[in-house]
N, C-alpha and C positions, 0 to 999 in steps of 0.2 A: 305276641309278636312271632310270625312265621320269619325261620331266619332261613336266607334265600341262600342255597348253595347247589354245587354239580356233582353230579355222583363221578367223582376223580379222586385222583392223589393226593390231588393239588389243594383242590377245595376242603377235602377230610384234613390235611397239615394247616389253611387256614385258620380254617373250624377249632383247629387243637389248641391252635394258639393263642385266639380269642378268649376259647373257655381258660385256657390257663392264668390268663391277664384277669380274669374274671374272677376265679377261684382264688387268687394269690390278693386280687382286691377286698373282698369280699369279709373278711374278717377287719383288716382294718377298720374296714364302713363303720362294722359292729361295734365296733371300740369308741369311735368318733361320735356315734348315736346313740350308744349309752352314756359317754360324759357328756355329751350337748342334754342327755336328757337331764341330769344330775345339775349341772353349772342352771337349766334353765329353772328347774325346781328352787334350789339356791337363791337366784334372784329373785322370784315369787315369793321365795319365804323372806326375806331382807324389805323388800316391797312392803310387805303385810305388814311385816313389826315395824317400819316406818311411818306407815301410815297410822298404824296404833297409834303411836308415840306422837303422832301430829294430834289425834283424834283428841287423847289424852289431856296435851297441854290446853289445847283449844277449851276443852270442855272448862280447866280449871282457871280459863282466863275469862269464863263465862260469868265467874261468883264475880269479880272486879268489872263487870261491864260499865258501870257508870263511869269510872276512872277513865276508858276506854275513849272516852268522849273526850278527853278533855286533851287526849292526846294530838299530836301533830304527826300529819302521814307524811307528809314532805318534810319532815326531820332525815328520814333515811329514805335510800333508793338503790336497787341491784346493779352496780355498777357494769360489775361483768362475770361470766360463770366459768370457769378454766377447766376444762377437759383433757383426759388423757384418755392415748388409747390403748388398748390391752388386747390382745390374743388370745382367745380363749379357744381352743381345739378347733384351730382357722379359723375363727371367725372373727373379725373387728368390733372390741366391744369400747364402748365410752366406760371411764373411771370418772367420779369427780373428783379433781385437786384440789380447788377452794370456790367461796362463793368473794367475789369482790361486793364492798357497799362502799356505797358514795355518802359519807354522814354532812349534812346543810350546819354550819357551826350556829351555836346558839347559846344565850345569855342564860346561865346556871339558873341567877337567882329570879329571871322572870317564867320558869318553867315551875312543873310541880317538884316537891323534893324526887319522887317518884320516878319521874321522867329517863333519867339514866340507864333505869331497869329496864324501864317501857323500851325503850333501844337496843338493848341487849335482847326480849324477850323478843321481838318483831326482828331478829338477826337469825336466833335461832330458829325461831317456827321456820324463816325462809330457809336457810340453810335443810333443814328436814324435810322442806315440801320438795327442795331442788332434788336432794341425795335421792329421796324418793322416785321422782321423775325419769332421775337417771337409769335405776336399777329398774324400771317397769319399761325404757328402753333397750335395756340391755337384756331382757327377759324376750322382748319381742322379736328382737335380732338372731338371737339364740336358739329362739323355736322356730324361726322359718327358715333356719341351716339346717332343724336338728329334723323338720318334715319335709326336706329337699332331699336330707341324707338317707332319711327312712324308707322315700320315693327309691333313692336307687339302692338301698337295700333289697326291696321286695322285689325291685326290677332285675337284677341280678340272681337272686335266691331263687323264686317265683317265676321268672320268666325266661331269662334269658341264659342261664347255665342249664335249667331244663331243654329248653329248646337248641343250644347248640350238642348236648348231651343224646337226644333224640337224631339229630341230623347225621352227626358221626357216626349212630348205630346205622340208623337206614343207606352210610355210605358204603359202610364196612359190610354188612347183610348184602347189598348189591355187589360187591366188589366179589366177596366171598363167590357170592351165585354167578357171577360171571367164570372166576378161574373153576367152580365146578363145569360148569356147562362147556368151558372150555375143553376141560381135561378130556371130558363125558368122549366133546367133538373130534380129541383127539385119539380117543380108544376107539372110537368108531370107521374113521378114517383107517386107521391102523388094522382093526379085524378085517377091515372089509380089504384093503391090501392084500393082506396075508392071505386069503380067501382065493383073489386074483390069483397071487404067485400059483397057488395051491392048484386050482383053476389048467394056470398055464401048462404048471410041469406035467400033470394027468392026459 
């Protein structure tokens, strides 16, 4: 990014002031994309062991599969999913609060003895898959604050405290070579005066 300025005062004090907004931001950024990177690591790792933990039950619900059958889907149904929201280094992240189920009532003794369990175990897998789902949102959310923030890291760091850092010099080198060449004009005017007088009184 060429950053557009006039070789003046005016423009070297904008200049100054930019990079200063820039320099003074600049650390913060760093701070905000190191914990976005950390909080999003955290979610990934929570995710994972979730998903374990789903993987886990799954497989050990695999040995009772025939049981499985015999079960009723329409016993239970996700009612509703209750969400909060959380701040995490700005950014809006979803919490889960609870999972709501909607349980169908039903005759004890016409089910298997079993059945109560089978209710409880299809309560928790959901609940797991949900928390799950949550955290591989909140993982997602996280990381594209945490490569927006990265973006103006670099753009800052990289580009543009370079470039208003360079501008300033080239303002300051011209200004400098200005009041030389001034001075220079005004020694020259001045001998050549004195020369005159010199000149006249002879």
């Amino acid at each position: 990014m060429a950053v557009k300025f006039q070789y003046n005062k005016t423009s070297q004090q904008q200049l100054d002031k930019q990079l200063k907004i820039r320099e003074r931001a600049l650390p913060t950024l760093q701070n905000k994309e190191a914990a976005l990177r950390i909080e999003v690591k955290r979610a990934k790792k929570r995710a994972s062991e979730l998903g374990q933990e789903l993987e886990t039950k799954m497989a050990d619900l695999d040995k009772i599969s025939r049981l499985w059958n015999e079960f009723d889907t329409s016993a239970i149904s996700i009612e509703d999913v209750v969400l909060e929201s959380k701040k995490i280094a700005g950014v809006q992240t979803p919490v889960l609060k609870d999972v709501v189920f909607k349980k169908e009532p039903f005759a004890l003794f016409s089910k298997p003895v079993w059945f109560i369990d089978g209710i409880n175990i299809v309560e928790g897998l959901a609940k797991i898959g949900i928390e799950r789902e949550v955290f591989l949102r909140k993982m997602e959310l996280l990381d594209i604050a945490r490569k927006k923030t990265t973006q103006k890291v670099n753009l800052y760091e990289k580009v543009q405290i370079p470039g208003y850092k360079d501008a300033i010099r080239k303002i300051k080198r011209f200004l400098e070579d200005e009041e030389n060449l001034s001075k220079s004009a005004q020694k020259i005017v001045k001998t050549r005066q004195q020369q005159q007088e010199m000149e006249v009184e002879s």
